[in-house]
C-alpha positions as CSV (number, residue, x, y, z in Angstrom):
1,X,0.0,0.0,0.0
2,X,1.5,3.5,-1.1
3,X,2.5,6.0,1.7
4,X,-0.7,8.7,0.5
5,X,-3.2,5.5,0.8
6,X,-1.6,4.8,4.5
7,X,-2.1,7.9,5.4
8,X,-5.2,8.7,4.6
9,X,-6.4,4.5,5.7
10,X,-4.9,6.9,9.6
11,X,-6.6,9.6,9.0
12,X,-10.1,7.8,8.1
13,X,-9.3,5.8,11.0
14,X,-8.4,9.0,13.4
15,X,-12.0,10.3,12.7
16,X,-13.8,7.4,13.2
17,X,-12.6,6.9,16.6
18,X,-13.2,10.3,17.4
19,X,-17.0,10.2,16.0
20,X,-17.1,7.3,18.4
21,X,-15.8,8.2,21.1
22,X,-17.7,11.6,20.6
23,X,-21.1,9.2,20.5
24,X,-20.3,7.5,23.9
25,X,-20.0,11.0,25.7
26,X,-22.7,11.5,28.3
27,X,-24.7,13.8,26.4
28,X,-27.4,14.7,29.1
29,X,-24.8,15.4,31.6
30,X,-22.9,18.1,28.6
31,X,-26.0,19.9,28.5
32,X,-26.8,20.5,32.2
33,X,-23.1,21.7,32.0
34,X,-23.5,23.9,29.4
35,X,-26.5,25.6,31.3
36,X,-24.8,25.9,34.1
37,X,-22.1,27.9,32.6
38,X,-24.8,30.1,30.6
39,X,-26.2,30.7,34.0
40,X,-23.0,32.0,35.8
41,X,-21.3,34.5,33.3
42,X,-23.0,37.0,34.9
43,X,-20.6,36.4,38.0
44,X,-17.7,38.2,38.4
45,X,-15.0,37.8,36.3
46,X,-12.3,37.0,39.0
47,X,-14.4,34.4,40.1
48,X,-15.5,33.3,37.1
49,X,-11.9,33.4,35.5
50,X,-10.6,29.6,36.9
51,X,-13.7,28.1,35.8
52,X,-13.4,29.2,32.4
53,X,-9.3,28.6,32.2
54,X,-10.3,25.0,34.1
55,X,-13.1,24.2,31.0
56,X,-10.7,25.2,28.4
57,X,-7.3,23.4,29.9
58,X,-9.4,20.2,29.4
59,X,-8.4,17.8,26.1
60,X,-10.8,15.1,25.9
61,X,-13.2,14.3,22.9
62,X,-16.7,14.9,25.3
63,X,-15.8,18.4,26.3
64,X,-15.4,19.8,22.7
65,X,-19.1,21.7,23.1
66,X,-18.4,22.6,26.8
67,X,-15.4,24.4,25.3
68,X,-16.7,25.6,22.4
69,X,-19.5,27.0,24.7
70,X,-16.8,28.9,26.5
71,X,-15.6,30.3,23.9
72,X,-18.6,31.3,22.5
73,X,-19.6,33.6,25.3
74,X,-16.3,34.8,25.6
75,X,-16.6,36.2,22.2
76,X,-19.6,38.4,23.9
77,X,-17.7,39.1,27.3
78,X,-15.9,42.7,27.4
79,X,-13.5,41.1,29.9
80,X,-10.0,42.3,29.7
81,X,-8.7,38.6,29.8
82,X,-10.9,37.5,26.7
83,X,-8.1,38.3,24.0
84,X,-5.2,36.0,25.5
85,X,-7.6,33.3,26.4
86,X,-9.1,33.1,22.8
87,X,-5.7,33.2,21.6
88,X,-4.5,30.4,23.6
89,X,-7.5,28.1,22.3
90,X,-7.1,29.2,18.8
91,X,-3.6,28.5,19.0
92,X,-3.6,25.0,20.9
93,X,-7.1,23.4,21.4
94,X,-6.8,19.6,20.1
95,X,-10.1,20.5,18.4
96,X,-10.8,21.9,15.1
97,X,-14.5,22.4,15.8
98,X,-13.4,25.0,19.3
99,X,-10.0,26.3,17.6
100,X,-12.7,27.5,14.3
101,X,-15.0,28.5,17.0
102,X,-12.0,30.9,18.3
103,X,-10.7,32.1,15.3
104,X,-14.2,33.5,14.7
105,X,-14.5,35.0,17.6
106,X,-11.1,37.5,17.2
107,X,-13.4,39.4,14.5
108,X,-14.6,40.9,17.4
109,X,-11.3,41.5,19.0
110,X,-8.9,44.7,17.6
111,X,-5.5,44.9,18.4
112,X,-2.0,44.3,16.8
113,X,-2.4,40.5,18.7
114,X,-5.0,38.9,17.6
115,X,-3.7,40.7,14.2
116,X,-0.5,38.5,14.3
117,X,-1.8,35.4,15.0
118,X,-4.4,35.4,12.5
119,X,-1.5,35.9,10.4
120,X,-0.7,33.1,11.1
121,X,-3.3,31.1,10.3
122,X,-3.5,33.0,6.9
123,X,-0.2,32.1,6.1
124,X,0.9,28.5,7.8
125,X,-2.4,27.2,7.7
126,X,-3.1,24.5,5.6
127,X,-7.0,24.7,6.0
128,X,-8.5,27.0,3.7
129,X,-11.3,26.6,5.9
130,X,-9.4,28.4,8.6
131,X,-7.7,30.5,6.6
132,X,-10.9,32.0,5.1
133,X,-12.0,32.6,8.8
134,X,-8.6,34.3,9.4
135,X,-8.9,36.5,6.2
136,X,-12.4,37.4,7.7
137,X,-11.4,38.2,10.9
138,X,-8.6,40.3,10.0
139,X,-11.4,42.2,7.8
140,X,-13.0,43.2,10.9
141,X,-9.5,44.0,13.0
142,X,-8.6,47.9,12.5
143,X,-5.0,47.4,13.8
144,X,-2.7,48.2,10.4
145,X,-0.9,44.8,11.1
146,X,-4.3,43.4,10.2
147,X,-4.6,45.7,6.7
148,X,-0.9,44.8,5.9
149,X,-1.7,40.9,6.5
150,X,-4.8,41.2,3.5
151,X,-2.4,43.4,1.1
152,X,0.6,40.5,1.8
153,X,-2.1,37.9,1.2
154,X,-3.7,39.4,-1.9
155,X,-0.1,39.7,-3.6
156,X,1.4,36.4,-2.3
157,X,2.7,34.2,-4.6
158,X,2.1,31.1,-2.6
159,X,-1.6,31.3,-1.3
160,X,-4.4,29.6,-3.5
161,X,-6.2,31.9,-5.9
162,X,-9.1,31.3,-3.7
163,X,-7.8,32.9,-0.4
164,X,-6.1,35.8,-2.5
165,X,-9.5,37.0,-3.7
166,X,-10.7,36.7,-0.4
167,X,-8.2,38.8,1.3
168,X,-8.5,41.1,-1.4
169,X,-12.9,41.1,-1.4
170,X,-12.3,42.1,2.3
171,X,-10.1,44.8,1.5
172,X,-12.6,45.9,-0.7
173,X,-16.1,45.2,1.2
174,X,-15.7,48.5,3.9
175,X,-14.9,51.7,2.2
176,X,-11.6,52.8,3.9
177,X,-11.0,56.0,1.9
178,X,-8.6,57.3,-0.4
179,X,-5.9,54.7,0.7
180,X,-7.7,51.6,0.0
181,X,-9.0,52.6,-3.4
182,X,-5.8,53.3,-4.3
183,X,-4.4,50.1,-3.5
184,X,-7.1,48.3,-4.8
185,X,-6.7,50.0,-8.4
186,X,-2.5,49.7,-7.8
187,X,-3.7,45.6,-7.7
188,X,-6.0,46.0,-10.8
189,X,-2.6,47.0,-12.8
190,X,-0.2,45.0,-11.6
191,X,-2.3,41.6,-11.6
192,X,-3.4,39.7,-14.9
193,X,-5.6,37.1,-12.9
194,X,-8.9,38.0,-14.1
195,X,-10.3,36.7,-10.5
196,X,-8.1,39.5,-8.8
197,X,-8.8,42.0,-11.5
198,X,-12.4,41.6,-11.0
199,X,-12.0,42.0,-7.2
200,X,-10.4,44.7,-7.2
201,X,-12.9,46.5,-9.1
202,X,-15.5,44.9,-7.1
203,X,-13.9,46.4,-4.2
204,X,-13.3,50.0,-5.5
205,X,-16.8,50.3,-7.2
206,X,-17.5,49.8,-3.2
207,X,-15.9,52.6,-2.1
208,X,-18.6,54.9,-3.4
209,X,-16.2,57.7,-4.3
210,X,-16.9,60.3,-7.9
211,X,-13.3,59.0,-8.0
212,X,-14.1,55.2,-8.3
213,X,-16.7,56.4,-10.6
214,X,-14.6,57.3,-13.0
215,X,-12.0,55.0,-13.0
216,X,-14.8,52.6,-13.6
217,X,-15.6,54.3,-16.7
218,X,-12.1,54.5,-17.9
219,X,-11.9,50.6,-17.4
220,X,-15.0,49.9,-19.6
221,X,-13.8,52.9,-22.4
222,X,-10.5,51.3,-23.0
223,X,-10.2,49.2,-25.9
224,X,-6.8,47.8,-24.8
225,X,-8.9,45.8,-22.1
226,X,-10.5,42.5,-22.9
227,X,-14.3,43.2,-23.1
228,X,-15.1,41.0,-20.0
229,X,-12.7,43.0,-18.3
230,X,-14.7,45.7,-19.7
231,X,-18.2,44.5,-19.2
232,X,-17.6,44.2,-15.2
233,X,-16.3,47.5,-15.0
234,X,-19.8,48.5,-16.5
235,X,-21.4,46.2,-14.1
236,X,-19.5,47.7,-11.2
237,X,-20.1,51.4,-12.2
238,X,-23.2,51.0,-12.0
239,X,-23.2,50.1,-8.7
240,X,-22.0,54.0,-8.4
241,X,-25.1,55.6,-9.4
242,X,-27.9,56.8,-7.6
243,X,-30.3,54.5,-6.5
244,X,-34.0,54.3,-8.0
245,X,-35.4,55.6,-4.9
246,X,-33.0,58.7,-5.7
247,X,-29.9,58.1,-3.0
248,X,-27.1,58.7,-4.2
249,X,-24.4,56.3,-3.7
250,X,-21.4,58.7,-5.1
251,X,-21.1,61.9,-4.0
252,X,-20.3,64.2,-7.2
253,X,-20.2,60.6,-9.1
254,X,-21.9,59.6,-12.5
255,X,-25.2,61.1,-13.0
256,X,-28.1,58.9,-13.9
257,X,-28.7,60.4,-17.1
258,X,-24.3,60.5,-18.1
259,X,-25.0,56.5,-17.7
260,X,-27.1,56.0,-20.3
261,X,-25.2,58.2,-22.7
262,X,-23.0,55.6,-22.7
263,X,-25.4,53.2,-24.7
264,X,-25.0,55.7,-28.1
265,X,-21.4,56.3,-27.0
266,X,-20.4,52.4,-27.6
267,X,-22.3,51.9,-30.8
268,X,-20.7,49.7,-32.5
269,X,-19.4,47.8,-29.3
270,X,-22.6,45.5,-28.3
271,X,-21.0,43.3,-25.7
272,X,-21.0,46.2,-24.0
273,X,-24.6,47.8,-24.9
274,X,-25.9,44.8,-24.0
275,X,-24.2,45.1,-20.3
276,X,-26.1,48.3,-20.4
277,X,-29.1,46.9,-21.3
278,X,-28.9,44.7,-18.4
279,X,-28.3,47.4,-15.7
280,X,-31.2,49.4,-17.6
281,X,-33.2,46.2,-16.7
282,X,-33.0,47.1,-13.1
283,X,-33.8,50.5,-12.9
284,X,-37.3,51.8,-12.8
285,X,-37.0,55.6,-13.7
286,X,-38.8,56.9,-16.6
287,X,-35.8,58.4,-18.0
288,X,-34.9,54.6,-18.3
289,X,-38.0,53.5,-20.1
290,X,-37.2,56.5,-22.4
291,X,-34.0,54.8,-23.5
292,X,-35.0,51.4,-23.7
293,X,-38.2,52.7,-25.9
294,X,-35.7,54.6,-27.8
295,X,-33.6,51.7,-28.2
296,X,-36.5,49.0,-29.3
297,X,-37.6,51.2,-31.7
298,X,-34.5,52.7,-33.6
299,X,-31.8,50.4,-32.6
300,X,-30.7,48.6,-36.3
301,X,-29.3,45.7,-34.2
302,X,-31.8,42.8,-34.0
303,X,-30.6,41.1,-31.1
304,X,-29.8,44.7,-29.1
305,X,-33.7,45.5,-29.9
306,X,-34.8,41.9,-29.1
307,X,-33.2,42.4,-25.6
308,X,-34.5,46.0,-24.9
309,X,-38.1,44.5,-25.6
310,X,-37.7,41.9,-23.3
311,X,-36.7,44.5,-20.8
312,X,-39.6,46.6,-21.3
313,X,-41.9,43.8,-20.9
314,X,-41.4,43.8,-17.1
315,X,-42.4,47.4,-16.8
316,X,-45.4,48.8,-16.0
317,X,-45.9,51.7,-18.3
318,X,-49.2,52.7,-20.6
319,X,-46.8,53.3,-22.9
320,X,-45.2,50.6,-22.9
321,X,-48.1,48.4,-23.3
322,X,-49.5,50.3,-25.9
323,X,-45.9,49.8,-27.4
324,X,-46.1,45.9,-27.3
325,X,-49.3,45.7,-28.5
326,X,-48.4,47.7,-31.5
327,X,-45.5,45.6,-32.2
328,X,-47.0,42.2,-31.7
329,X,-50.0,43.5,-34.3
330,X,-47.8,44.4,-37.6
């Protein structure tokens, strides 16, 4: 038998046992035990403290929950000795399920240390799992150890494609200002992966800056880029724009009516009026139903009129109808 079908005949084996062993744990007995330690966080913490450290020192398979309980409420406690005992779990419970359960719960804790170890993690784990927790976590930290861990992670050469767009879609989901949407187009630049291309754009489209407006634009106006490329940035610009209900997402940003401009100014270009089309789709305003009108009537492009017609059919317009009716009677 080869050494990789040994190993994984041990590890099969490994969770077996535990399973087992897990099934002949005195489950009533757990529970009351969990109660009971719902019932006394409201003690005070000095007292409380031993009890905890006691719960989470122990290694057998039947108080994985108990622990994982601990740390649970823990993650809700304001106490000042939370951080290091969450670390120490994360760092050396025998457990996957209560070391997860830890990791989670540093997205509620700031600092430079929780910021290093779920460095760590990020970087020496082997469970992308964990490491997606990690990246997560370190989303929510606003120490800059934490912001320097996602930038190292989006633009390492050794992480899975996978857990570089994450880093880099957490970078991206909170709008941090100036800096971060200039990182995140510095990454656009620099990277060919169309995953971490498209991220980046995701990310600065969610800044909701007349700045990432633009650049948006610039994206989808340059022929040099391949039209999927292209497409998204449309996709993502619009995101920029005001919403139907009239907030505006971008101060000073594109204008409603600059948007569908763009429709007559990439004649010619209909992967890209069709991208158009489909944000049109979405929108309810009547200077939209203008332009799709416009377009199902004059556009000399079958397919680009065929696709404005379907859109108009899920509006509820006179004219419209009227329009419909007309065309389905010729």
């Amino acid at each position: 038998m080869s050494t990789v079908r040994v190993l994984c005949a041990m590890l099969v084996c490994a969770r077996i046992a535990a399973a087992q062993s897990r099934v002949n744990c005195p489950s009533d007995a757990e529970d009351v035990r969990i109660s009971a330690l719902t019932s006394v966080m409201h003690y005070d913490s000095g007292e409380l403290l031993p009890v905890l450290q006691t719960v989470l020192d122990r290694r057998d398979e039947c108080s994985v929950a108990l622990r994982r309980q601990v740390v649970l409420l823990l993650s809700r406690s304001r106490d000042t000795t939370r951080t290091d005992l969450l670390l120490k779990v994360a760092r050396t419970d025998p457990s996957r399920e209560v070391r997860s359960a830890a990791v989670q719960s540093l997205e509620r804790v700031n600092g430079e240390k929780s910021a290093a170890l779920l460095d760590s993690i990020l970087f020496r784990s082997n469970d992308a799992d964990m490491q997606e927790i990690a990246a997560r976590a370190l989303a929510q930290n606003a120490s800059a150890g934490a912001r320097t861990s996602l930038r190292r992670a989006a633009e390492s050469t050794t992480l899975s494609l996978d857990i570089r767009v994450r880093a880099l879609n957490e970078l991206g989901a909170t709008r941090r200002g100036v800096d971060e949407a200039a990182y995140l187009r510095d990454v656009f630049g620099k990277t060919s992966s169309p995953e971490l291309r498209e991220a980046a754009m995701r990310g600065v489209a969610n800044q909701r800056t007349a700045e990432s407006s633009s650049w948006l634009i610039g994206i989808a106006r340059d022929r040099n880029q391949e039209i999927e490329v292209r497409r998204a940035a449309l996709r993502y610009a619009s995101q920029t724009l005001p919403s139907s209900g009239g907030f505006r997402a971008t101060a000073g940003g594109m204008e409603l009516k600059d948007f569908l401009a763009l429709y007559d100014e990439f004649k010619g270009q209909p992967d890209l009026q069709v991208q158009l089309l489909e944000t049109f789709g979405s929108r309810s305003e009547v200077a939209v139903t203008d332009k799709l009108l416009a377009v199902a009537k004059d556009e000399p492009n079958t397919e680009l009129r065929r696709r404005a017609v379907q859109r108009l059919g899920q509006r509820r317009d006179p004219r419209v109808q009227q329009f419909l009716i007309d065309l389905v009677s010729k």
